[in-house]
Backbone as numpy.savetxt, mean C-alpha at the origin, in Angstrom:
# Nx Ny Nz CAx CAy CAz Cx Cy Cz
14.38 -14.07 -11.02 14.84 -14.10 -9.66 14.52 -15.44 -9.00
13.40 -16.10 -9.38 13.12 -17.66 -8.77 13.62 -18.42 -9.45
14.76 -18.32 -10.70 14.84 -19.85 -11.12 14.39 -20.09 -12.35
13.33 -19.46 -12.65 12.33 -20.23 -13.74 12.28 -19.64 -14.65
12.28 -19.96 -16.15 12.51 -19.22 -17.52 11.15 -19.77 -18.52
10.22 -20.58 -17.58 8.81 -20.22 -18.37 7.91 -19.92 -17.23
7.39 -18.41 -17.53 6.49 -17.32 -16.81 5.07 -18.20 -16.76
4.59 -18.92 -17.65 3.65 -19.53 -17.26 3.40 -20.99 -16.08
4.67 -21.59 -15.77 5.26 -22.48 -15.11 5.28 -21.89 -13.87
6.16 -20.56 -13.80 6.24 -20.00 -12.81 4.46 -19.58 -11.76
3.96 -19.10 -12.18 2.83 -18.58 -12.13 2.06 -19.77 -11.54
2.03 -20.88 -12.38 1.27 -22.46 -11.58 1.77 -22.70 -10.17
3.16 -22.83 -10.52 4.03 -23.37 -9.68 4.10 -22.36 -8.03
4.52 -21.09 -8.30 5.21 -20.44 -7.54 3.64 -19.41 -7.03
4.12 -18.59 -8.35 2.84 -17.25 -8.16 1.70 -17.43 -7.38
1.00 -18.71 -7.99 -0.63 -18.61 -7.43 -0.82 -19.23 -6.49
0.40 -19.45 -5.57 0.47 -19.58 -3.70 0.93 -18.45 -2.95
1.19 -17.55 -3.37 1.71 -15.96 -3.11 0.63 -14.89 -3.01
-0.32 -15.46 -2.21 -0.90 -14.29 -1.73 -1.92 -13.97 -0.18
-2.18 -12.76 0.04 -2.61 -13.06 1.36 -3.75 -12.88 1.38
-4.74 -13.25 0.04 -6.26 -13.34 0.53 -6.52 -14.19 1.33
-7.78 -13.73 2.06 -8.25 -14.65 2.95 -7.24 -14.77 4.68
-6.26 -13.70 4.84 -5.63 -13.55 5.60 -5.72 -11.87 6.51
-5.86 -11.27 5.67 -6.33 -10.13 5.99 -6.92 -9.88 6.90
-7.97 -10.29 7.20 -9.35 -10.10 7.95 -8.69 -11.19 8.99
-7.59 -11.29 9.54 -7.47 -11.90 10.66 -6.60 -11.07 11.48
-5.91 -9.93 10.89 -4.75 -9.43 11.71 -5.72 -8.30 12.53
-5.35 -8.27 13.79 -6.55 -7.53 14.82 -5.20 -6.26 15.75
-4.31 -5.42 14.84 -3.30 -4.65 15.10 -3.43 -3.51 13.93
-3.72 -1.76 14.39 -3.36 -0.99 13.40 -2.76 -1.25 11.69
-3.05 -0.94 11.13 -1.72 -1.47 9.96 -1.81 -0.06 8.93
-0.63 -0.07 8.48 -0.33 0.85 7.00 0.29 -0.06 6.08
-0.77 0.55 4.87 -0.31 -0.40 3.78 0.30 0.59 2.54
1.49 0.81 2.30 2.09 1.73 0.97 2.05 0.95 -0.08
1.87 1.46 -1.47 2.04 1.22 -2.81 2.77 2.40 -3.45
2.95 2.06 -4.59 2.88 2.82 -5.81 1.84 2.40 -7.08
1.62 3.65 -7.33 0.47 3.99 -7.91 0.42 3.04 -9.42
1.66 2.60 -9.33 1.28 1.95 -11.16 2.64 0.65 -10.79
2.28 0.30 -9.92 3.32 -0.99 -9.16 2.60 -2.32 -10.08
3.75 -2.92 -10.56 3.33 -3.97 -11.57 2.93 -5.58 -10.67
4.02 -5.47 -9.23 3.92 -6.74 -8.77 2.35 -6.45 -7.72
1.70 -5.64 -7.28 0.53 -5.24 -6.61 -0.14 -4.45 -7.16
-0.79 -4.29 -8.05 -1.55 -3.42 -9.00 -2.83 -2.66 -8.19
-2.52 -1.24 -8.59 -3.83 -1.05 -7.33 -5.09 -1.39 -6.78
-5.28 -1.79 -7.71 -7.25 -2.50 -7.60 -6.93 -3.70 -6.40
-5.60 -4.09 -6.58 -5.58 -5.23 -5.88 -5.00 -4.64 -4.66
-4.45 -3.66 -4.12 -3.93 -3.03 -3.09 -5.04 -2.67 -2.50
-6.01 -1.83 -3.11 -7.22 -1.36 -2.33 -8.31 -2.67 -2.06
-8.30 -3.58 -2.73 -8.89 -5.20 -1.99 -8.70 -5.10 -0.61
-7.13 -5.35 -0.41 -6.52 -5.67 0.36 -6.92 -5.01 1.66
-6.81 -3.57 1.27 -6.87 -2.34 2.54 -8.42 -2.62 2.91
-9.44 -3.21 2.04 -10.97 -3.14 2.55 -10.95 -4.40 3.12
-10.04 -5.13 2.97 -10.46 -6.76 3.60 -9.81 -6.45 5.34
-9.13 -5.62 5.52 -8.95 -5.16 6.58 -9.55 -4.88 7.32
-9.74 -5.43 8.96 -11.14 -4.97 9.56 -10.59 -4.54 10.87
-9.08 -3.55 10.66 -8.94 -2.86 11.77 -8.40 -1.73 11.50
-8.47 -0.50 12.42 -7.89 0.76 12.32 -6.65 0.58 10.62
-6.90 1.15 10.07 -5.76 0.97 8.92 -5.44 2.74 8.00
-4.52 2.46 7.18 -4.31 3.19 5.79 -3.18 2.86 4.81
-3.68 3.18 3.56 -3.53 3.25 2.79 -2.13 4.43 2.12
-1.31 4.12 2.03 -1.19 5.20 1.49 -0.49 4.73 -0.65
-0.52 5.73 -1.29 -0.60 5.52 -2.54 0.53 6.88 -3.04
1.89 6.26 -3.65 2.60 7.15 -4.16 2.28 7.51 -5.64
2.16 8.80 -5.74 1.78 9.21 -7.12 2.87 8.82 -8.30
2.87 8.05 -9.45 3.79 7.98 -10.60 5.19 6.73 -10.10
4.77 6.15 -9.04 5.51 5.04 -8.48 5.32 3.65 -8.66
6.57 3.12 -8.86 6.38 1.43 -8.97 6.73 1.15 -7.94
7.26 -0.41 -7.99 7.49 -1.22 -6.60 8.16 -0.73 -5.35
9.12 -0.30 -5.97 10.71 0.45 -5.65 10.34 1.00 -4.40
10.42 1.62 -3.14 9.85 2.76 -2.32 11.04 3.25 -2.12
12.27 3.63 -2.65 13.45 4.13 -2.35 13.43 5.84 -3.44
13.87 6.82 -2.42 14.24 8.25 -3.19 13.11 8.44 -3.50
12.13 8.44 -2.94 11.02 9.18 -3.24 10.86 10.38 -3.76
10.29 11.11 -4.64 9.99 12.32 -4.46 8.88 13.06 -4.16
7.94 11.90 -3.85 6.51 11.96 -2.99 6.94 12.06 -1.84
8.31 11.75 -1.45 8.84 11.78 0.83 9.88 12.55 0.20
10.18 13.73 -0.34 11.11 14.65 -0.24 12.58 14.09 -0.54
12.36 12.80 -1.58 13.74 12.07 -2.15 13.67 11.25 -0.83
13.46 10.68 0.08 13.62 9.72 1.00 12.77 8.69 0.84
13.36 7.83 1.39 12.82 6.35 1.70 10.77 6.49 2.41
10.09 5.43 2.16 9.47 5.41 2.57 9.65 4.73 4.05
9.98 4.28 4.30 10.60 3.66 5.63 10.43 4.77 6.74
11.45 5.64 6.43 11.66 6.20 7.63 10.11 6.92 7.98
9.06 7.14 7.05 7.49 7.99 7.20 7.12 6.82 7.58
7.28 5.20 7.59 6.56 4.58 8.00 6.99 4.54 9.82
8.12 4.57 9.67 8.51 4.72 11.29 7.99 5.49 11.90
7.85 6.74 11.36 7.06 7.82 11.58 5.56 7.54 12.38
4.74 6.82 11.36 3.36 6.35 11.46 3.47 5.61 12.71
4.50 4.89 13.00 4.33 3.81 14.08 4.78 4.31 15.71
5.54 5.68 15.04 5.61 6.36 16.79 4.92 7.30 16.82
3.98 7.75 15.73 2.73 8.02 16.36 1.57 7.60 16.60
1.11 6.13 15.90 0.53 5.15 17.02 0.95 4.86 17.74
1.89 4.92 18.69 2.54 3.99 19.18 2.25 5.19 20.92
2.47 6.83 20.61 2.02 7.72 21.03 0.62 8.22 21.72
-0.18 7.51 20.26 -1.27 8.17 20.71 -1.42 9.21 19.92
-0.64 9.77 19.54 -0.54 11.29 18.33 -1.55 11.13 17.23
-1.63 9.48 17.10 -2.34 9.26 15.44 -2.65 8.15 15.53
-4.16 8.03 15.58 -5.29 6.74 15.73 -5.72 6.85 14.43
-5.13 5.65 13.56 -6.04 5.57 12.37 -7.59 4.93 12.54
-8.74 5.35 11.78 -9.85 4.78 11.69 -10.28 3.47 11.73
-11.20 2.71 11.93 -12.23 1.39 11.48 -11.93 1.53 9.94
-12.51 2.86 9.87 -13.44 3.25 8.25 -11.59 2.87 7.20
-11.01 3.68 7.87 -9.48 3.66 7.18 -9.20 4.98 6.23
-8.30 5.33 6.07 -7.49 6.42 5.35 -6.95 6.05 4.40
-7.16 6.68 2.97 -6.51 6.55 1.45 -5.53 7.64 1.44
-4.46 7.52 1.42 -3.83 9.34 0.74 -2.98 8.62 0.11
-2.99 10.35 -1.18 -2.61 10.02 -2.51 -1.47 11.05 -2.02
-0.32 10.34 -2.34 0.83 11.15 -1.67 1.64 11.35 -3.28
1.08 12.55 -3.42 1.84 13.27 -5.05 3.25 13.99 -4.84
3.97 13.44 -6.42 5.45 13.82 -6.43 5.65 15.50 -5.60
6.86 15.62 -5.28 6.75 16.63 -4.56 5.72 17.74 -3.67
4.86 16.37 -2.86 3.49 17.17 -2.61 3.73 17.25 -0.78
3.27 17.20 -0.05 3.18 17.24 1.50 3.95 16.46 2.10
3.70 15.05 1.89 3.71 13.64 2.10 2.31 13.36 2.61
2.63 12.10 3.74 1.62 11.48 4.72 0.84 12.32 5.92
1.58 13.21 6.08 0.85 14.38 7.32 0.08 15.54 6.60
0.03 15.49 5.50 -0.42 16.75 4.66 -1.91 16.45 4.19
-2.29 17.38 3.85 -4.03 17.20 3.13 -3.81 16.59 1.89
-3.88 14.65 2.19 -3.60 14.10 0.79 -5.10 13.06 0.92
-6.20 12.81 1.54 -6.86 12.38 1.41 -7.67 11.90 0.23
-8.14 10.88 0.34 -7.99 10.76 -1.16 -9.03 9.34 -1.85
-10.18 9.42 -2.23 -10.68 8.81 -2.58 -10.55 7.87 -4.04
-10.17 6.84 -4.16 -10.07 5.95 -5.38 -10.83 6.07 -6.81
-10.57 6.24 -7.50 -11.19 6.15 -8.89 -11.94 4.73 -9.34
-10.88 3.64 -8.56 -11.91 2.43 -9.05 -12.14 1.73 -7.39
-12.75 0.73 -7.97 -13.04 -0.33 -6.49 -12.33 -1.25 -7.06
-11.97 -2.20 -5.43 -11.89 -3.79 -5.70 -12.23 -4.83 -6.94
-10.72 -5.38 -7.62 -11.86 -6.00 -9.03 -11.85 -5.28 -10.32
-11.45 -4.04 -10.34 -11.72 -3.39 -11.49 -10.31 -2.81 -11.59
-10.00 -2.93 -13.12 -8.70 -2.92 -13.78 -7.91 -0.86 -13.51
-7.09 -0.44 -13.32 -6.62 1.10 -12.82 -6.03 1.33 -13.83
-5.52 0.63 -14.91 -5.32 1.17 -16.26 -5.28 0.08 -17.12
């Protein structure tokens, strides 16, 4: 998609200016951060970095058996993640739903609740350490 037909070139060149460490810990606004659970371009260890370098109200959320893609879910009932994120934002936006300091993980499994449901959900690994 960039152009480039040696991955190691790419990676010097392109990749290893593509990221937002060290940026994190500056945004001072709610945030939700979605993945999928076995996403090749954000790998989770490195998603949950991310969500702890965060030092405001936040969450997490984590689609079960998902890559990059967030389209047809069957963790959001075959829908987009989009429209649950819109969701999230008119109910901060409400007052309905103050995410934490501490922050919220949910593991939002194929055909399971979604994001409003009892998906809470504590990580198997930390920051740094490889998820498969």
């Amino acid at each position: 998609m960039a152009g480039y037909q040696d991955e190691d070139r790419f990676d010097e060149e392109v990749a290893r200016h593509m990221t937002v460490r060290g940026h994190l810990g500056k945004i001072k606004c709610p945030t939700l951060l979605t993945t999928g659970e076995y996403d090749p371009l954000c790998p989770l260890e490195d998603a949950i970095e991310a969500f702890e370098s965060l030092k405001v109200p936040k969450e997490l959320w984590v689609y079960e058996n998902q890559y990059h893609t967030h389209f047809a879910l069957p963790n959001l009932g075959g829908m987009d993640c989009y429209d649950h994120v819109l969701d999230w934002l008119q109910a901060l936006f409400s007052g309905r739903h103050v995410p934490t300091q501490r922050g919220r993980i949910a593991y939002l499994r194929e055909n399971g609740e979604g994001p409003w449901g009892d998906c809470e959900w504590t990580p198997t690994i930390r920051s740094g350490q490889a998820y498969f």
